[in-house]
Structure formats: C-alpha cells, structure tokens
C-alpha positions in Angstrom: 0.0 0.0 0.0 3.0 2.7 0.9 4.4 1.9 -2.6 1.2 2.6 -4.5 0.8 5.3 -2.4 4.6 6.8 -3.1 3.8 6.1 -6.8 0.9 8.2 -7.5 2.2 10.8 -5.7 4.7 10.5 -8.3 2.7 10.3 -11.1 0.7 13.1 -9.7 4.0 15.7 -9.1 5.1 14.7 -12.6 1.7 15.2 -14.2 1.4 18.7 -11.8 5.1 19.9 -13.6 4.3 19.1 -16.7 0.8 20.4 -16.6 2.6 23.8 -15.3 3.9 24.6 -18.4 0.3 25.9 -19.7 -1.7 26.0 -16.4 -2.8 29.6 -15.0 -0.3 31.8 -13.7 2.4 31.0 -15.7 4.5 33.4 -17.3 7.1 33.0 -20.6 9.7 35.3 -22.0 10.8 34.4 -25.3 12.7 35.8 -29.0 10.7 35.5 -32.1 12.8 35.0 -35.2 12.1 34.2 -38.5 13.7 34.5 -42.1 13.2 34.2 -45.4 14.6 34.0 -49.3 13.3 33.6 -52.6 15.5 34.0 -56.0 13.2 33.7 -58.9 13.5 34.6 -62.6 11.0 36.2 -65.1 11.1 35.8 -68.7 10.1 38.6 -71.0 9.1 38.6 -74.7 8.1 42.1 -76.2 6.2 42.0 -79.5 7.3 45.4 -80.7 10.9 43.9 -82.3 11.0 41.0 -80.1 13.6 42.4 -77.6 14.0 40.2 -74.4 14.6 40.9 -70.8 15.4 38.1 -68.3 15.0 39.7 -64.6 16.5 38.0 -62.1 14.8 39.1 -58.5 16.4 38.0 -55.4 14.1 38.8 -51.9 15.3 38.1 -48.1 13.7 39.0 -45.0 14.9 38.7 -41.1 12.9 39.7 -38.6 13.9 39.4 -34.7 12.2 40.4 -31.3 11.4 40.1 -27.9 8.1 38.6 -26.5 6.5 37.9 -22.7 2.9 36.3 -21.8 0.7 35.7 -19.0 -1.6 32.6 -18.7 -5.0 33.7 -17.5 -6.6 30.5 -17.6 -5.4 26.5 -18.4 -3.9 26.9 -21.7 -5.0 30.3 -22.4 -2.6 32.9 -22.4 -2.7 36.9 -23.4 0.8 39.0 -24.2 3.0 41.2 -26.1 6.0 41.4 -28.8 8.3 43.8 -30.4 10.3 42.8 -33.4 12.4 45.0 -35.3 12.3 43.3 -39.5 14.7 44.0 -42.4 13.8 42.9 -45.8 16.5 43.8 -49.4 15.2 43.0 -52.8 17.0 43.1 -56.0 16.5 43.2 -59.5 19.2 42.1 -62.3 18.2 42.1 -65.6 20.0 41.0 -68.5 19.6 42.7 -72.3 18.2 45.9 -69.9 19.6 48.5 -72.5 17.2 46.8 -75.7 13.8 47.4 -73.3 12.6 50.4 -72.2 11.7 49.1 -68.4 11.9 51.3 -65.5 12.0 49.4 -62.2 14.1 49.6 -59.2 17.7 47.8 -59.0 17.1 47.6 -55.3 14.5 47.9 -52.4 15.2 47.8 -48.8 13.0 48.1 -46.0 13.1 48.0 -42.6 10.5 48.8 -39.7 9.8 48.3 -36.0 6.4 47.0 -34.9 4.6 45.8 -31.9 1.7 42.9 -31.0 -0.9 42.2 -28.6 -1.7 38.8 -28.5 -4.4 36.1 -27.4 -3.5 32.1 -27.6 -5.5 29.2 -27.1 -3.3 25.9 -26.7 -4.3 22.2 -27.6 -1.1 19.8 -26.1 -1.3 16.2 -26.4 0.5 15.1 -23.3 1.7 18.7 -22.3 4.5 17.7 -24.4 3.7 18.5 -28.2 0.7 20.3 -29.8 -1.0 23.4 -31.8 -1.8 26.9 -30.5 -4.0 29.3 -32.3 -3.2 33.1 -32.1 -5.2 35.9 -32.6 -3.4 39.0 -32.7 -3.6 42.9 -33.4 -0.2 44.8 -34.7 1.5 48.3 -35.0 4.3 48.9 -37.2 6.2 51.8 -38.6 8.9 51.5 -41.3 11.6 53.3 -43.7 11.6 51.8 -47.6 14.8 53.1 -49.6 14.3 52.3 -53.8 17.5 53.0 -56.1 16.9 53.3 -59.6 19.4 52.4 -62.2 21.5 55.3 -63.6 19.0 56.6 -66.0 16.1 56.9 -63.8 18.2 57.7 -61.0 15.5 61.1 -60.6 13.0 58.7 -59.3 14.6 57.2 -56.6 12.8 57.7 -52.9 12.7 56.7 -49.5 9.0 55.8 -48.1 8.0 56.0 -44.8 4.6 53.7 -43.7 2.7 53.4 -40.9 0.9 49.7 -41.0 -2.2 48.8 -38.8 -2.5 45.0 -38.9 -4.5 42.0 -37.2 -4.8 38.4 -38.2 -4.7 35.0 -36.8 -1.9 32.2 -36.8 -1.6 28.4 -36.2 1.4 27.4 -34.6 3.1 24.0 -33.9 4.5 24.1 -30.0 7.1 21.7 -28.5 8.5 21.6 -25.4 11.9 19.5 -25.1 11.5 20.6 -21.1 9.6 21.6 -18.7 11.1 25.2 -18.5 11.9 25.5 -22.2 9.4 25.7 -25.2 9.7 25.7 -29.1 7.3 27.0 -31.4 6.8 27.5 -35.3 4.1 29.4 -37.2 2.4 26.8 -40.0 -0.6 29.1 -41.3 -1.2 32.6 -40.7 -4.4 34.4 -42.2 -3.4 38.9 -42.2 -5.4 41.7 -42.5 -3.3 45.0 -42.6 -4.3 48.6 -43.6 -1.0 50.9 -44.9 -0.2 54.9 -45.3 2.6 55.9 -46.9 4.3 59.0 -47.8 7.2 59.9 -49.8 8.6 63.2 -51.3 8.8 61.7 -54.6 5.3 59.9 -55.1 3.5 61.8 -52.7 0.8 59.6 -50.8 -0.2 56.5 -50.8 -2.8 53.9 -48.6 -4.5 50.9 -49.1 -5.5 47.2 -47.9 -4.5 44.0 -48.0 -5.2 40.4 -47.4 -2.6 37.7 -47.3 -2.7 33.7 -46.4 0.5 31.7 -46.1 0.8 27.8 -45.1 4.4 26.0 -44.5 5.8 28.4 -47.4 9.4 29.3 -47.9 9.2 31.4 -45.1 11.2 30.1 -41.2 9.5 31.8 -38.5 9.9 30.6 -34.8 10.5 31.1 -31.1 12.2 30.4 -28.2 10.6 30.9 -24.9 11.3 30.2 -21.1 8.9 29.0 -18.9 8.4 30.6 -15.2 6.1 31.3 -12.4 4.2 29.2 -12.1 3.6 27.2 -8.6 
C-alpha cells in the first residue's frame, strides 16, 4: 500500500510539472525569429521587335524580437511582442539596354512594430501540440528604392505606418519543462497601410494575405516561469 501510495504521488508531481507549463499563472519570455529568401526569374518577350529581358529578383527577410505572456486560464494565455524586421530585394536584368523598363535595382526596407496577442493551446500530453493566435499589430517602417542610372530622378525613400491584425496556427514543442519551441504553420493577415514619400506623394491601401508552410522560417524560443 505505501508503494502505491509513493507512486501516485509521483505520477501526480510529474503530471502537476508538466501540466505547469500551460496552467494559469504561468509566465514566458521568449525571442521571435524568423527568415526568409526567394530567388526567382522572369522571362520577358516584347512583341514590338521582339527584344527580351530576363530579370532575375532575389528577396530576403529577417525579422527578430522580444516577447512575454501571462496565462490567464489553463492553456490560455494573453501577451505582447516587439520585433524589429529587415527585408533587401534586388533586380538584375539581362539585355536591360534593348527594353525600355523602368523598375528599381534595389528595395530595402526596414521597420519596428509591436503585437498584442491572445492564444489558445491544444497539447497532447503537455509535451507536443497546436496553439492558435489571434493577434492585433502596429508597425512603422523606412523603404529606400534605387533606380538604375537613367532613372536615378525617381529614386525615394517611403515612410509607412501599418495597422494589422490576423490570426496564426502554430506547432508548439516543449523538449522541457522550462523550455518551449514554437513554429508558425498558417497565418491568415489583414493590414491597412499609409505611406508617404517626397517623390510619389501619398499612398494607402489594404491588404489580405494567407500563407501555409511556405518558404518562409519563422519561430520562437521561450522560457517558462512562475508558475507554482
């Protein structure tokens, strides 16, 4: 009887730690970080003399950044991140001088934004499982585009303000029980822009994007604490 009695309470101190990870007053602090690259080429047939352009675009994007959360409930938790995000694309065309395209050899872009956060989490075992985000975001940004030499006059440097909210489905691991992984699968984004630049004077709009597993690596490290 003292050995069954010894073993539950086991069992029950190693279900308690591992439930501790996503029970109610637990806090995480964490860095977000996620990248990205895409090198793609366009082919280009014009009918007046049949001059052709091959453009060779090459995109990356980092983005890093602090994040902290509260757990209000059992696997419900509420928070906040900052990131700060840095993005270059350029443009290489070959047989430029037989077209009369005007594009930008180069954009780069970079901005600071911040994220309120609700999550709902769904752990098989308390080990491995999915947590869906819903999220509102702020960001504010400088864009720099350089023209080639003979429309260097249009070059310009943006400045946007973006207003942004959207959900996400993450996949969440945690190798310990102080130490948790996560990685964004889907994420559905509304965002709403203004820009202004001396050049192009200014410019709003909206957007909608999906993405699922693409190209993109976005993840995050958090640590796991206060909890009883």
């Amino acid at each position: 009887m003292k050995k069954v009695l010894i073993l539950t309470a086991v069992f029950l101190f190693a279900f308690l730690a591992s439930k501790a990870q996503t029970e109610k007053g637990t806090q995480t602090l964490g860095l977000n970080l996620g990248f990205s690259y895409d090198n793609s080429n366009d082919f280009t047939i014009y009918p007046s003399g049949n001059p052709t352009t091959t453009l060779n675009t090459k995109n990356s994007q980092y983005h890093i950044g602090p994040t902290y959360s509260y757990f209000i409930a059992d696997k419900l938790e509420i928070g906040g991140a900052l990131s700060y995000a840095d993005s270059k694309l350029t443009y290489v065309a070959e047989s430029y001088a037989t077209t009369n395209d005007n594009y930008p050899t180069k954009e780069i872009t970079n901005n600071f934004s911040g994220e309120l956060f609700i999550r709902k989490y769904f752990m098989y075992k308390n080990t491995i499982g999915f947590r869906t985000e819903g999220y509102l975001g702020y960001s504010n940004g400088n864009q720099t585009n350089t023209y080639t030499a003979t429309y260097a006059a249009y070059n310009y440097n943006s400045k946007t303000t973006y207003y942004s909210g959207g959900a996400n489905l993450d996949l969440v691991y945690y190798p310990s029980k102080k130490i948790g992984i996560a990685a964004t699968i889907a994420n559905l984004e509304y965002y709403h822009y203004n820009a202004n630049n001396a050049t192009q004077g200014h410019d709003n709009g909206d957007n909608v994007s999906f993405s699922f597993i693409n190209n993109a690596l976005s993840f995050s490290v958090f640590y796991v604490f206060g909890n009883k």
